[in-house]
ROTOR-923723 format. One line per 4 residues: number of its first residue (from 0); for each residue x, y, z of C-alpha. Coordinates in nm, 2 decimals. Example, Ala and Ser with C-alpha at 12.3 -4.5 7.8 and 13.67 -1.06 7.14 Angstrom:
BEGIN
0 = 1.23 -0.45 0.78  1.37 -0.11 0.71
end
This chain:
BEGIN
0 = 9.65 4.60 -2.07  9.64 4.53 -2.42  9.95 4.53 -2.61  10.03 4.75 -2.93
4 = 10.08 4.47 -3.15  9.75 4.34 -3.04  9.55 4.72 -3.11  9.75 4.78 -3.43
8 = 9.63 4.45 -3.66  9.35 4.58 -3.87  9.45 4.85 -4.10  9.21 5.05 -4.30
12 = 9.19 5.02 -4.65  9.10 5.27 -4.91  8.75 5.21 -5.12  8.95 5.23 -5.44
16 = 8.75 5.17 -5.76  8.92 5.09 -6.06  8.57 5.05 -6.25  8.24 5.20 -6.07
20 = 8.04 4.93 -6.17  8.21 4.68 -5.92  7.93 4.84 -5.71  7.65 4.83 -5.97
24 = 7.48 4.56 -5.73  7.35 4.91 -5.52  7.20 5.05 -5.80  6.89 4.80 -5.76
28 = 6.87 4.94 -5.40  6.71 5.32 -5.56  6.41 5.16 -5.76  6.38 5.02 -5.36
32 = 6.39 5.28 -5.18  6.21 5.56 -5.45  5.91 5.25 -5.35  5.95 5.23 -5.04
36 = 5.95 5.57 -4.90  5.95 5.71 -4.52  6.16 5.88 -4.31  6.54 5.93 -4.43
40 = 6.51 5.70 -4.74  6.34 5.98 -4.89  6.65 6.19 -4.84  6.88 5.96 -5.00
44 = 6.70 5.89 -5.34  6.62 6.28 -5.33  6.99 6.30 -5.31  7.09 6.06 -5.58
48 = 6.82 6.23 -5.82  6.98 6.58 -5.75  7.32 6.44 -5.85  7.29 6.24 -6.14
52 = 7.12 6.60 -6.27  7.43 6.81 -6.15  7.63 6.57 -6.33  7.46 6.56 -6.66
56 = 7.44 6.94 -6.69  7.73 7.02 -6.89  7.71 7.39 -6.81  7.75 7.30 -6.46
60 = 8.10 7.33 -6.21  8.09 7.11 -5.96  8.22 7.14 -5.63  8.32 6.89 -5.36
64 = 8.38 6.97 -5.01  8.48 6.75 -4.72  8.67 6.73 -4.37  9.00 6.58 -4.30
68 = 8.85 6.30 -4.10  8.68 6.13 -4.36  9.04 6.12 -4.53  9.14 5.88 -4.22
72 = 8.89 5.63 -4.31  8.87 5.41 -4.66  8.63 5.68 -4.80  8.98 5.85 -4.92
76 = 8.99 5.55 -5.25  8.63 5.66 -5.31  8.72 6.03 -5.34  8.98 5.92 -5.55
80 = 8.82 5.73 -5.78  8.55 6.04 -5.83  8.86 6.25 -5.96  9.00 5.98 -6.18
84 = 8.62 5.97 -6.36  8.69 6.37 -6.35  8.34 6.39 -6.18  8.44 6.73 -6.00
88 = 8.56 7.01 -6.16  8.72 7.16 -5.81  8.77 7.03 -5.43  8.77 7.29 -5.11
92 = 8.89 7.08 -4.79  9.07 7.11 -4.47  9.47 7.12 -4.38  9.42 6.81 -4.22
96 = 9.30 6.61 -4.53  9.67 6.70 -4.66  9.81 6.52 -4.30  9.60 6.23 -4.38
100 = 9.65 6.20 -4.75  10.04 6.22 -4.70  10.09 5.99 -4.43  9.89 5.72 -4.58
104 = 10.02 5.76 -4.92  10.39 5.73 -4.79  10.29 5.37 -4.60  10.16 5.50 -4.29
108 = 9.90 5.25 -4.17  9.59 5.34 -3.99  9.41 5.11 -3.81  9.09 5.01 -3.68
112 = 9.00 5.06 -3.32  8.68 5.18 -3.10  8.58 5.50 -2.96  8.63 5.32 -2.58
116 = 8.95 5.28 -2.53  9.15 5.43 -2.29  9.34 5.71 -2.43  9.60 5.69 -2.10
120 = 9.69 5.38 -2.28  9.74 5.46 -2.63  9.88 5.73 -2.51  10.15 5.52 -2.31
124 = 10.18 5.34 -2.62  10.22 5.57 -2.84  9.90 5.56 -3.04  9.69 5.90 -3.16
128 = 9.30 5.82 -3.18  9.06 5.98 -3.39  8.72 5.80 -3.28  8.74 5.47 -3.31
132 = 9.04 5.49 -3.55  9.40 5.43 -3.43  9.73 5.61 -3.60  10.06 5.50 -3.46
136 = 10.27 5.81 -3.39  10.50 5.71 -3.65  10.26 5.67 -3.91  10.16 6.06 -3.90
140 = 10.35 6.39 -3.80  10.76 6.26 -3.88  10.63 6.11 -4.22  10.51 6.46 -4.32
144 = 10.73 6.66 -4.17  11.01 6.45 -4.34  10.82 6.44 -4.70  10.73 6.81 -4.65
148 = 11.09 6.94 -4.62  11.23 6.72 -4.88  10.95 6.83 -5.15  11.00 7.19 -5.04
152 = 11.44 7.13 -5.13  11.33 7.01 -5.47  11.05 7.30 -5.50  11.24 7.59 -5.39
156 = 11.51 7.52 -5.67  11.25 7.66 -5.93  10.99 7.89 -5.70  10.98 8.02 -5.34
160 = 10.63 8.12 -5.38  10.34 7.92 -5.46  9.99 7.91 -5.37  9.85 7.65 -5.14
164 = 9.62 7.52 -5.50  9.96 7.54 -5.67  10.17 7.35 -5.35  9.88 7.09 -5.31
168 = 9.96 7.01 -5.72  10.33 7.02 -5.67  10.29 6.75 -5.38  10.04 6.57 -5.56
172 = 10.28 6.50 -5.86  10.53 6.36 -5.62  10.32 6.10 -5.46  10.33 5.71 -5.60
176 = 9.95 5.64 -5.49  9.65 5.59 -5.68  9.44 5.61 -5.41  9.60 5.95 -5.25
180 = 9.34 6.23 -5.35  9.69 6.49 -5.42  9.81 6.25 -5.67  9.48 6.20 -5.85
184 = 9.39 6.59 -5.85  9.69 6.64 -5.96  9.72 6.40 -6.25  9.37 6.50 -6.37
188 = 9.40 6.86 -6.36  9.14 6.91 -6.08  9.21 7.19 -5.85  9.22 7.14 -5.40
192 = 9.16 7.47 -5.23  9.27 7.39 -4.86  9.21 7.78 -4.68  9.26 7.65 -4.38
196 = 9.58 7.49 -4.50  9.80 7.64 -4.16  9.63 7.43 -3.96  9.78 7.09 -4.00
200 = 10.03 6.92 -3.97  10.17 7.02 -4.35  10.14 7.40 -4.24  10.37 7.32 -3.92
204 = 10.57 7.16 -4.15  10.64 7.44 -4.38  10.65 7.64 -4.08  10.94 7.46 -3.98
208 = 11.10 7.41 -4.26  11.15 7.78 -4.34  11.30 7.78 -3.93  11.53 7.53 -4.05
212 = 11.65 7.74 -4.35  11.67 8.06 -4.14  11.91 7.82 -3.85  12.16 7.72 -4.20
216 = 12.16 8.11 -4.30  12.01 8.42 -4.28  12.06 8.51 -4.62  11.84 8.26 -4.76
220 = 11.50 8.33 -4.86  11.18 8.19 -4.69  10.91 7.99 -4.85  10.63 8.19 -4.92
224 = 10.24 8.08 -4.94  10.01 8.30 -5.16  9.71 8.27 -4.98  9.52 8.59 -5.16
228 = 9.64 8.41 -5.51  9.37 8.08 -5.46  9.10 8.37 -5.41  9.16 8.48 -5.71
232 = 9.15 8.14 -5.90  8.87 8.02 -5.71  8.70 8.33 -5.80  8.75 8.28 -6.18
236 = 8.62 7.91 -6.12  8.29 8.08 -5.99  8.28 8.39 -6.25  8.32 8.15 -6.54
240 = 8.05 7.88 -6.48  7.70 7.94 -6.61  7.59 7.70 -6.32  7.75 7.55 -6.00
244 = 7.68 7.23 -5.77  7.82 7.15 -5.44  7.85 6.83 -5.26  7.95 6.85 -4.92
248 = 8.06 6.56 -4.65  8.06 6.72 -4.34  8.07 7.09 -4.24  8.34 7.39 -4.12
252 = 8.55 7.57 -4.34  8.59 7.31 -4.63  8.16 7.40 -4.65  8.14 7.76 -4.57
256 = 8.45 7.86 -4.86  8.21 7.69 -5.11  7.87 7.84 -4.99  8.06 8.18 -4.96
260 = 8.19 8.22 -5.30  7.86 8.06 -5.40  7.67 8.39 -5.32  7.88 8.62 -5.56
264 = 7.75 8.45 -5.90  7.42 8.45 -5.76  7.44 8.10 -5.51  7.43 7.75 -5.56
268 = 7.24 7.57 -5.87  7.23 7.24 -5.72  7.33 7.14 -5.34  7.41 6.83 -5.17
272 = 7.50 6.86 -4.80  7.52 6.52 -4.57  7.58 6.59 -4.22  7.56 6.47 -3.87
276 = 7.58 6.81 -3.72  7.22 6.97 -3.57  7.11 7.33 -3.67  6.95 7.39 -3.36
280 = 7.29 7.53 -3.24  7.33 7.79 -3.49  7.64 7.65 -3.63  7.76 7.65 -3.97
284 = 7.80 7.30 -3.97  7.44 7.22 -3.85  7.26 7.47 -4.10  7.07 7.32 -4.39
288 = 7.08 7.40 -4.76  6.75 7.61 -4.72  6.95 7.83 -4.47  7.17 7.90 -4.76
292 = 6.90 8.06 -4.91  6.84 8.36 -4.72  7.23 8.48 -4.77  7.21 8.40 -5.15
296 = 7.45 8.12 -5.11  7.17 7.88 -5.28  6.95 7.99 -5.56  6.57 7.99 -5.44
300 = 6.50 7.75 -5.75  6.81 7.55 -5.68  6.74 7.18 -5.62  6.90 7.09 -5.26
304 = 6.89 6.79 -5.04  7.06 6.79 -4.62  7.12 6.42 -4.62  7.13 6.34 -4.21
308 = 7.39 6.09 -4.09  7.76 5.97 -4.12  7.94 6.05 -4.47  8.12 5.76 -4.41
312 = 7.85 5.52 -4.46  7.62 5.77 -4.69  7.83 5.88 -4.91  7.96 5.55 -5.06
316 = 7.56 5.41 -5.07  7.45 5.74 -5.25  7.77 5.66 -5.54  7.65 5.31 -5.53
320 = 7.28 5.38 -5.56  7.38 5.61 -5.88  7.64 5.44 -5.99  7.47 5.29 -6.31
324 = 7.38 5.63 -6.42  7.69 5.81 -6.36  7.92 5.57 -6.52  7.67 5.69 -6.86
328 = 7.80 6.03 -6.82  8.08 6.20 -7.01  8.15 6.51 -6.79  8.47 6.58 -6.96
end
């Protein structure tokens, strides 16, 4: 049996850039692959094209959606750095990105593992797996539970009701990371939409915080989430751009609040999904941009790419590729 000492010795580290040219090398790799041609490659230059044009258009909001997962993995410093070069006007993502986000920003390590191992094991040991990436028990659910309940004392002295966009900025100003995506959202002024925000081990944690006040007395008041509130701002977001642009790493509910909102000023100017989900299934996750079309999510004219693979090793190539461009660009 391997030991936990012997699993636990890589940790991941967070694609943090301080300057996006440390990547520039990747930018030679378009005028490559715009030659080149065939197959996928034709996907990812499409891809780069469509958002170096999102970004220059100043009349433009921009969009990003992506799954909690990705937030596990070192492509959390990447997101990061995006919303330090304020090169999103407005993120939509799952509770779970929160979890993630938290723990790792308080000095919970993840590690690097492999999708085989036996999960009797790490379970023996103590040790969560989320594919092939390993999160000591300690390192997740009592460091958020523990950083939730203390924000929430300091909170509550000023407000017992608060969005989840308003929470998310609250925490966000409390966190001493440069790489956690709270902290840089919340620093730059760029809004996180989490609807799904319940379902994590934050929500559980507000859950049981607000058990916790009602076991010291009943005549406290509970802390309140105003879920119908981030509606409203997302809907001024929408109502007040002249265009909009979405790029989306993976699928769900962080996807679907974008697309949805999308369809009441008319859909989506500009679309970039990348995804290893299939539409053959009829899932939301699988469906391409052109779907989109059909419920006015996506503007008929709207340039759109579905980018096929893992965002983990797409996403950081297509910033690369473009990199050189987008470091040109004053979006704010």
């Amino acid at each position: 049996m391997i030991s936990r000492d012997q699993l636990l010795k890589n940790p991941i580290e967070d694609i943090y850039l301080e300057d996006l040219l440390e990547i520039k090398n990747f930018s030679k790799l378009i005028d490559i692959y715009r030659k080149m041609g065939g197959f996928s490659v034709d996907f990812l230059v499409n891809a780069s094209e469509i958002l170096i044009k999102m970004l220059e258009d100043n009349k433009c909001k921009i969009f990003l959606g992506f799954t909690a997962n990705l937030i596990a993995t070192g492509l959390r410093g990447l997101i990061s750095s995006l919303l330090r070069y304020h090169l999103v006007d407005a993120i939509i993502t799952t509770g779970g990105t929160i979890d993630h986000d938290i723990a790792r920003a308080l000095g919970g390590k993840y590690y690097k593992g492999k999708f085989q191992y036996d999960d009797k094991m790490l379970k023996s040991l103590e040790i969560h797996r989320l594919g092939n990436i390993l999160v000591p028990v300690e390192n997740y659910g009592p460091i958020i539970e523990r950083f939730t309940h203390e924000t929430l004392e300091t909170i509550i002295q000023t407000t017992r009701k608060l969005s989840p966009s308003e929470l998310l900025r609250e925490i966000g100003k409390r966190i001493p990371d440069k790489n956690s995506i709270l902290y840089q959202a919340a620093i730059n002024d760029i809004p996180i939409f989490s609807p799904g925000i319940v379902d994590s081990a934050f929500g559980t944690a507000l859950f049981t915080y607000n058990e916790h006040i009602r076991a010291v007395s009943n005549s406290l008041k509970n802390f309140e989430l105003d879920i119908i509130k981030d509606l409203k701002k997302i809907s001024d977001i929408v109502f007040d751009s002249k265009k909009m642009g979405a790029i989306i790493l993976g699928g769900g509910i962080s996807k679907h609040h974008i697309i949805w909102w999308s369809q009441f000023k008319g859909g989506l100017d500009y679309a970039i999904y990348i995804t290893t989900a299939v539409e053959w299934d009829g899932s939301l996750s699988g469906a391409k941009t052109r779907e989109a079309i059909s419920w006015g999510k996506l503007k008929p004219e709207a340039e759109h790419v579905n980018l096929p693979g893992d965002a983990t090793i797409l996403f950081p190539l297509l910033i690369g590729i473009s990199a050189q461009k987008i470091i040109q660009i004053k979006r704010r």
